[in-house]
C-alpha positions, 0 to 999 in steps of 0.5 A: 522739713524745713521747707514745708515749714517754711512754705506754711509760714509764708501761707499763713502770712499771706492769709493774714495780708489778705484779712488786713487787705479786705478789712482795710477795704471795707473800711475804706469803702465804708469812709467813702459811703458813711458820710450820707449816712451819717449825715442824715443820722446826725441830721435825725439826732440834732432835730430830735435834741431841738424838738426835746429841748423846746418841749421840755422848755416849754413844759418846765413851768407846769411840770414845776407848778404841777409838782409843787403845792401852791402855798402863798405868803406862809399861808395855807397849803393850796393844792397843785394843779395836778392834786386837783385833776388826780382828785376822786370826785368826792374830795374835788367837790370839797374843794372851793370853786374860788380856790380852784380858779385862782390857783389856776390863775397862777404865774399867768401874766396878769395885771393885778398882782393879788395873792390868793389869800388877799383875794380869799380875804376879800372873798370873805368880805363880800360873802359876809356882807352879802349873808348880811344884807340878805338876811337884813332885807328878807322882810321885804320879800315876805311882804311883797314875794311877787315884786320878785317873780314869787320866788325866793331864789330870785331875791337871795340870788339878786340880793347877793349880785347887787351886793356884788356890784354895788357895795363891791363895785365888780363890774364887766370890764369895758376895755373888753366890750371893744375887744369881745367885737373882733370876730376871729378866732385869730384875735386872742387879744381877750385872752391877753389878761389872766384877771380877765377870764379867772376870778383874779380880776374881780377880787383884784385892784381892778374888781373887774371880770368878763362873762368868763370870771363873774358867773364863776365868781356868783357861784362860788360866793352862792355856795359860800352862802349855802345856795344850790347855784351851779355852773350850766354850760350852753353852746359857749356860754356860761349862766348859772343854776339854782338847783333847789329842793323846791325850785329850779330856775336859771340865772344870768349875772353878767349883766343885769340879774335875770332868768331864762328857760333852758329853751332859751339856752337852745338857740343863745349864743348858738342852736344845740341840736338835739343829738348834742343834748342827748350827748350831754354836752350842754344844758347840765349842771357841771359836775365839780370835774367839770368845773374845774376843766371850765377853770382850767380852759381860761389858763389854757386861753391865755398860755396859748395867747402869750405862745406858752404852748407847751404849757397849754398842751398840757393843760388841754390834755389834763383837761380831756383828762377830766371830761373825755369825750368833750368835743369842745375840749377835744377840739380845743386840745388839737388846736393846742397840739397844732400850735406846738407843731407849727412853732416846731417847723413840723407843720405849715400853717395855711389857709386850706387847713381849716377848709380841710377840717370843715369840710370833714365837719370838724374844726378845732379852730371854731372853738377860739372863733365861738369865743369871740362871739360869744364874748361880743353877745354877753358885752353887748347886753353888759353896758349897763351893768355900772347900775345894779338891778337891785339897790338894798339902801334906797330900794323902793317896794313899787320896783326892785329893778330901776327902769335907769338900769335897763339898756 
């Protein structure tokens, strides 16, 4: 008995040396085939953890600007970025198109250092003034309505851009003129100051803007005063939109004050075909989601130009977010994702990526490239704009626009 006790103890014992044996040399066999593998794993977690760390580095400021409501100087409250694109259509159109394009102008480099409530000040300044000299003038326009083409739109609209200009000396500024000549989407070197492309610029020290700030800035006054002006968006341009009861009619106010077709539009700066047209992408007046998005493209610009491009992904994606659909929009938000791809190391960049893309008829790079061009177009005709077309202190009745103004 003793025996067969014995013997099963001995066998259970040697099962228990064979169980640590194999387990001893799975281990073993896994310490000899695990460093490959996690290599590799630990390869994957630690190029994960730079990527998480660069976007969110990245990422950190708007998040902040988005969640916090903009507030200046114990002023009022200024709602966020985020508040104004999560906005229904029917509050955004409440919102004042200054506002929206100084908020969006906030913690961008820029060279004035104006705070919104200084420059909404100013704002009030000139449309009071404006309101003022209109109304102190309207009798010459009752007098003699054909020295401004029979239309009561093209006085109050003028009246208003002379104020503008010459009571309040805003101005296209002339650094960017050289600039605007350089023609690659390469050079963002227009994108180099917020006060540039966001109204900032012309309610600043400087009062100076571009074809991007100065036809935001005219609207916004328009409507201040109770003008149907609008935003109109042609092919990478800018121009603005009386939309009355009575009367329609264009506007361009970077330069002189002058009025175009809507076939003019067509061909200026770049041909519309007729499909884009019937894709409402140009020619209309922008709604005020729209508007915001036009706001909101400018910051995208100049993050992406100072290589904050995490930041102005986001932008670009609250963007589409607004205007779906957009091929300008959603040319510009993959040229945004490209930029954080290629800073990441994912994506090299070459010369054949823009071949690839034109030769599938879509580059996202034309959309900086258009910018340029445009710029150079609307600077070119803005060299005379120092004179005003109309003068409401010394305007003779034979010409409301001096031959000495004309380029």
């Amino acid at each position: 008995m003793h025996d067969s006790r014995n013997k099963r103890r001995a066998k259970k014992q040697a099962d228990r040396d064979g169980s640590n044996y194999m387990a001893l040399a799975i281990n073993d066999g896994a310490r000899r085939t695990a460093p490959p593998v996690l290599l590799a794993l630990t390869g994957g977690f630690l190029l994960g953890a730079v990527s998480l760390w660069f976007i969110i580095d990245h990422l950190t400021n708007l998040a902040q600007i988005a969640a916090v409501p903009l507030q200046v100087n114990s002023g009022p409250k200024r709602p966020s970025i985020a508040e104004l694109v999560a906005m229904p259509d029917e509050e955004l159109a409440k919102i004042d198109l200054a506002v929206m394009s100084l908020v969006c102008a906030h913690d961008l480099p820029r060279e004035n250092k104006n705070t919104i409530e200084e420059s909404l000040a100013l704002f009030d300044q000139i449309a009071d003034s404006a309101r003022a000299q209109t109304e102190n003038n309207f009798h010459r326009w009752l007098a003699n309505p054909s020295e401004y083409e029979n239309s009561e739109a093209f006085y109050r609209v003028g009246m208003m851009w002379t104020v503008i200009g010459q009571d309040f000396n805003i101005r296209y500024n002339p650094n960017k003129i050289a600039a605007a000549t350089i023609r690659s989407f390469q050079d963002m070197s227009f994108f180099d100051d917020a006060d540039d492309v966001l109204i900032t610029g012309c309610l600043g020290a400087t009062r100076q803007g571009t074809c991007a700030s100065m036809p935001v800035l005219a609207v916004a006054v328009a409507r201040r005063l109770g003008y149907p002006l609008k935003l109109v968006s042609s092919k990478g341009h800018l121009f603005c939109r009386w939309e009355g009861a009575k009367e329609r009619r264009n506007f361009e106010l970077t330069n002189a004050v002058s009025s175009q077709p809507d076939d003019y539009y067509r061909k200026f700066p770049f041909p519309i075909e007729e499909w884009e047209l019937q894709k409402g992408w140009y020619l209309k007046s922008l709604t005020p989601r729209e508007e915001l998005a036009v706001c909101l493209s400018s910051r995208a610009a100049v993050l992406q130009r100072h290589k904050r491009y995490g930041e102005a992904l986001l932008v670009q994606a609250q963007i589409n977010l607004l205007c779906p659909g957009s091929r300008d929009h959603g040319a510009a938000l993959i040229s945004s994702a490209e930029a954080v791809f290629k800073e990441l190391g994912f994506v090299k960049s070459t010369d054949s990526d823009s071949v690839t893309r034109a030769q599938n008829g879509f580059n996202a790079d034309e959309h900086f490239r258009q910018v340029t061009e445009i710029n150079a177009a609307n600077a070119s005709r803005s060299r005379g704009s120092s004179i005003m077309p109309f003068s409401h202190s010394a305007r003779t009745p034979e010409s409301p626009f001096p031959t000495k103004f004309n380029p």
